[in-house]
C-alpha positions in Angstrom: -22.5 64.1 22.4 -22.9 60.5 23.3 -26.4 58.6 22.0 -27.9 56.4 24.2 -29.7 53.6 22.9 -32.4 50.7 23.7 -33.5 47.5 22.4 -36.3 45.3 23.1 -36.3 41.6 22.2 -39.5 39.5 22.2 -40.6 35.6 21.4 -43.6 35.6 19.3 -44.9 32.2 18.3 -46.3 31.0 15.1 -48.3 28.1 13.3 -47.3 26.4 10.2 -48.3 23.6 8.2 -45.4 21.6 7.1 -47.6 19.4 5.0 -50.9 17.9 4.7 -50.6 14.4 6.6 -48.7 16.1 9.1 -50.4 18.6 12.0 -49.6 22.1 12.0 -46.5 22.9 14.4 -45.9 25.8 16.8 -42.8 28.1 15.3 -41.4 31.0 17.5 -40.4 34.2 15.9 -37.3 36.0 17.6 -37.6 39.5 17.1 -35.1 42.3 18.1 -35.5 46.1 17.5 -33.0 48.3 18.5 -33.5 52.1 18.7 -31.2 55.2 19.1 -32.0 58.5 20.8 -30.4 61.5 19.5 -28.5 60.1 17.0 -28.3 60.1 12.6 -28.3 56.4 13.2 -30.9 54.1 11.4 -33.1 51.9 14.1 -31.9 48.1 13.0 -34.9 46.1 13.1 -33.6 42.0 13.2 -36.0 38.9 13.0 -35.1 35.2 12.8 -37.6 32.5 12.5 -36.5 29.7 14.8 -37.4 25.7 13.8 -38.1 23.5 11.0 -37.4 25.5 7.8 -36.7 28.8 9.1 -35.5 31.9 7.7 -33.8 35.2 8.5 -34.7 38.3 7.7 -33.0 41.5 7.8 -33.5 45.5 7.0 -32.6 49.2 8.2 -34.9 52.0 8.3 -34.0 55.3 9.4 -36.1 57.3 11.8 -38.9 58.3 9.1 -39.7 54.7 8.4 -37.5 54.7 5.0 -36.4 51.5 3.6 -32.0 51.9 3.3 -31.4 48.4 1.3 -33.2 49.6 -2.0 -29.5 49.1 -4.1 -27.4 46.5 -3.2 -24.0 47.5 -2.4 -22.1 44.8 -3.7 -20.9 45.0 -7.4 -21.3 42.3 -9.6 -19.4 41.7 -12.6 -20.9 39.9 -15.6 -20.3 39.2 -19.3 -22.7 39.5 -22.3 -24.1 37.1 -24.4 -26.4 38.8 -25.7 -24.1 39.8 -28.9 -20.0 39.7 -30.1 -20.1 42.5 -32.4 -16.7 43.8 -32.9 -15.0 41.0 -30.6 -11.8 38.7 -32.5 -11.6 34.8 -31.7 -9.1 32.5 -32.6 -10.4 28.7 -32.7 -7.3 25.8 -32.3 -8.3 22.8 -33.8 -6.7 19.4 -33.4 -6.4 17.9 -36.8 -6.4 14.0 -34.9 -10.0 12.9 -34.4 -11.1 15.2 -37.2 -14.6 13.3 -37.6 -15.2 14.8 -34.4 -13.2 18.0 -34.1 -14.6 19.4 -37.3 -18.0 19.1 -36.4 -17.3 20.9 -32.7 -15.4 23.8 -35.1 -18.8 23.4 -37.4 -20.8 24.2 -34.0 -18.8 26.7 -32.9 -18.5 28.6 -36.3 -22.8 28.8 -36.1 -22.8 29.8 -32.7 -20.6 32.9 -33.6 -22.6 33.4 -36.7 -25.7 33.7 -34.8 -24.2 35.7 -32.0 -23.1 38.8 -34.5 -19.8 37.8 -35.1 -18.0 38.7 -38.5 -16.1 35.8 -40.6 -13.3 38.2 -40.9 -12.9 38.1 -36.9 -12.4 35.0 -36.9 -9.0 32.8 -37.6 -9.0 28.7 -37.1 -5.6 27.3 -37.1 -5.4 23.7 -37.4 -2.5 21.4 -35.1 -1.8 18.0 -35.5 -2.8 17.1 -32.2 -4.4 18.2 -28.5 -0.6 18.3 -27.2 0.2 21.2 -30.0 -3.1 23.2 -28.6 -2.0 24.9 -25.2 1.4 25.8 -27.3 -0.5 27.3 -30.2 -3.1 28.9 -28.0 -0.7 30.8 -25.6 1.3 32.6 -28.5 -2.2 33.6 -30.2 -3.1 35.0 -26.6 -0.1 37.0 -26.6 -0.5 38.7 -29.4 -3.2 40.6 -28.3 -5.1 40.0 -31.4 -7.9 38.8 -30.1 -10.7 38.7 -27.0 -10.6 34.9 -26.3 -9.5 31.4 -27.5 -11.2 28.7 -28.4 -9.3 24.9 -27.8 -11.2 22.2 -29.6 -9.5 18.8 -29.8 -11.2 15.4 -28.9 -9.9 12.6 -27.0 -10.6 8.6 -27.0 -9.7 6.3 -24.1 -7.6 3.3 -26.7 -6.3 0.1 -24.5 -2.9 2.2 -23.1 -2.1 4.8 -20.8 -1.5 7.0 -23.5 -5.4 8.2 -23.0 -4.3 9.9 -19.7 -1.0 11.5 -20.7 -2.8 13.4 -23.6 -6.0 14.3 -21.6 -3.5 15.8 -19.0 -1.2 17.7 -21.2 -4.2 19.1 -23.5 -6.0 20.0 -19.4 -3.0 21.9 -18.3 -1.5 23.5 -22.0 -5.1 25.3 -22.0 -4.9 26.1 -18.3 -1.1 27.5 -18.7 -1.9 29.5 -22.1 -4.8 31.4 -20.4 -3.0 32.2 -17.6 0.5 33.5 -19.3 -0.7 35.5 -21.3 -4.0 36.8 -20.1 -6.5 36.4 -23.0 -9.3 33.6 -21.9 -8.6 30.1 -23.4 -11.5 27.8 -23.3 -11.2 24.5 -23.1 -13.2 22.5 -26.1 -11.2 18.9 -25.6 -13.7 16.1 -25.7 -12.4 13.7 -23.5 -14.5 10.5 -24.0 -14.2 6.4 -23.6 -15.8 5.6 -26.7 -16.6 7.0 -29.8 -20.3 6.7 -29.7 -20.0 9.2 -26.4 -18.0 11.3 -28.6 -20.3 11.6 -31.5 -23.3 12.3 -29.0 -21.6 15.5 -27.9 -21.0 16.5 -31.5 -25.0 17.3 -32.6 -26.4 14.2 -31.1 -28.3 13.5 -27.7 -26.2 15.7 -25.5 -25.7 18.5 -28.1 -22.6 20.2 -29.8 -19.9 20.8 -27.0 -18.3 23.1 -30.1 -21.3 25.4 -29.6 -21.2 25.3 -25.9 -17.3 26.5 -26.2 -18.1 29.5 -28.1 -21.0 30.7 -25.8 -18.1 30.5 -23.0 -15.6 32.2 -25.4 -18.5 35.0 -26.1 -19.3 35.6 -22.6 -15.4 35.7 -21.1 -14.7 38.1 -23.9 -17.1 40.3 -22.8 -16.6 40.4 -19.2 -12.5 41.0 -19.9 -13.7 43.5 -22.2 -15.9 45.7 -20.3 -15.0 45.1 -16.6 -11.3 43.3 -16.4 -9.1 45.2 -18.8 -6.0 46.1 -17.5 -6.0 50.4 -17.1 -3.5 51.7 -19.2 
C-alpha cells in the first residue's frame, strides 16, 4: 500500500550578536519537516540557518519522538599508542651524519622503552648511507619479522646538487620499501640546510624527530595489526 506524505516548510527569523561594536543582525532559520502517513518511515525533520556564520543541522526521529542517530554508522579505524607490548621494530640507521643519526636512534630507543616495548624486539642495523636505507628497509619488511620500520638517516644541504639527489632517493627508497612489501616504513631522514637546524631537531628547540618516528612506527603497527591484516 502506497504512503502518502506532507511537508511543511517555514522562514523563522532570528537575532544574533556578531560582536560587541557591531549591532545585533536579523538571521532567518529555514526549517523543513516532512511527515509520512501510514508508513515505518522515520519523519525527517531538516533545519539550516541562513547568513553570516550559519550552520546546519540535521536528525531523524521515528514516529514516537525517538532520536535514530545515537551510533554513528561510519567505522573508523585507528591505531594505539597507548602501548607496543608484543609488537617487533626494526630501526635502519645511516652511519653518515652519525652525530645526528645516533642521537634520533637514542630518541627513538626511549620512546619504545617508555611505550612497553622489549629490547629483545628490537633490531638496529646500521648502513653506510640514506641511499642504502629504502634497500635495507624493504628486505626487513619482507620478512615478515616485524610490525613496522623505522628509517633514520640525516641529510645536509653542502654547496652541490648532490643535497637533492640523496634527499630524493632516501624520499622514494622509504616510499617503495613500504609499499612492496607491505610492512609500514617510516620515514626518519632529517633533511636540513644547516647543521645547527639539524641539531635542533635532535633534543633541542624543536625536539627529537627520532622520538617522533617511533610514535608513528607505534601507532601504524597497531592499526595494521588490529584492523588491516591481510585474512588468511
Amino acid at each position: 500500500m502506497a504512503a502518502s506524505a506532507f511537508g511543511q516548510c517555514s522562514l523563522l527569523p532570528r537575532t544574533v550578536s556578531l560582536n560587541p561594536q557591531q549591532s545585533h543582525r536579523q538571521l532567518y532559520s529555514l526549517s523543513f519537516h516532512r511527515q509520512t502517513v501510514n508508513s515505518s518511515l522515520p519523519a525527517l525533520s531538516f533545519t539550516q540557518s541562513i547568513g553570516f556564520g550559519s550552520a546546519i543541522e540535521r536528525h531523524c526521529v521515528d514516529q514516537n519522538g525517538s532520536d535514530l542517530f545515537k551510533t554513528d554508522a561510519v567505522r573508523q579505524l585507528n591505531g594505539s599508542v597507548i602501548s607496543a607490548k608484543g609488537h617487533r621494530f626494526a630501526i635502519v640507521v645511516a652511519r653518515f651524519n652519525d652525530l645526528i643519526t645516533k642521537k634520533l636512534l637514542e630518541g627513538a630507543l626511549e620512546t619504545f622503552k617508555n611505550y612497553s616495548v622489549r629490547e629483545e624486539d628490537i633490531d638496529v642495523v646500521w648502513v653506510p648511507g640514506c641511499f642504502e636505507i629504502g634497500v635495507t628497509a624493504q628486505l626487513l619488511g619482507k620478512s615478515q619479522k616485524y610490525h613496522a620500520i623505522l628509517c633514520i638517516g640525516a641529510v645536509i644541504r653542502g654547496d652541490t646538487s648532490h643535497y637533492d639527489a640523496v634527499v630524493n632517493a632516501a624520499t622514494s627508497g622509504v616510499l617503495s620499501a613500504g609499499l612492496n612489501s607491505g610492512t609500514p616504513c617510516i620515514f626518519g631522514v632529517l633533511t636540513c640546510d644547516t647543521l645547527e637546524q639539524a641539531f635542533n631537531r635532535v633534543g633541542g628547540k624543536a625536539g627529537n624527530k627520532g622520538s617522533e618516528t617511533a610514535l608513528t612506527a607505534i601507532e601504524m603497527a597497531s592499526l595494521f595489526e588490529h584492523h588491516l591484516k591481510p585474512s588468511e
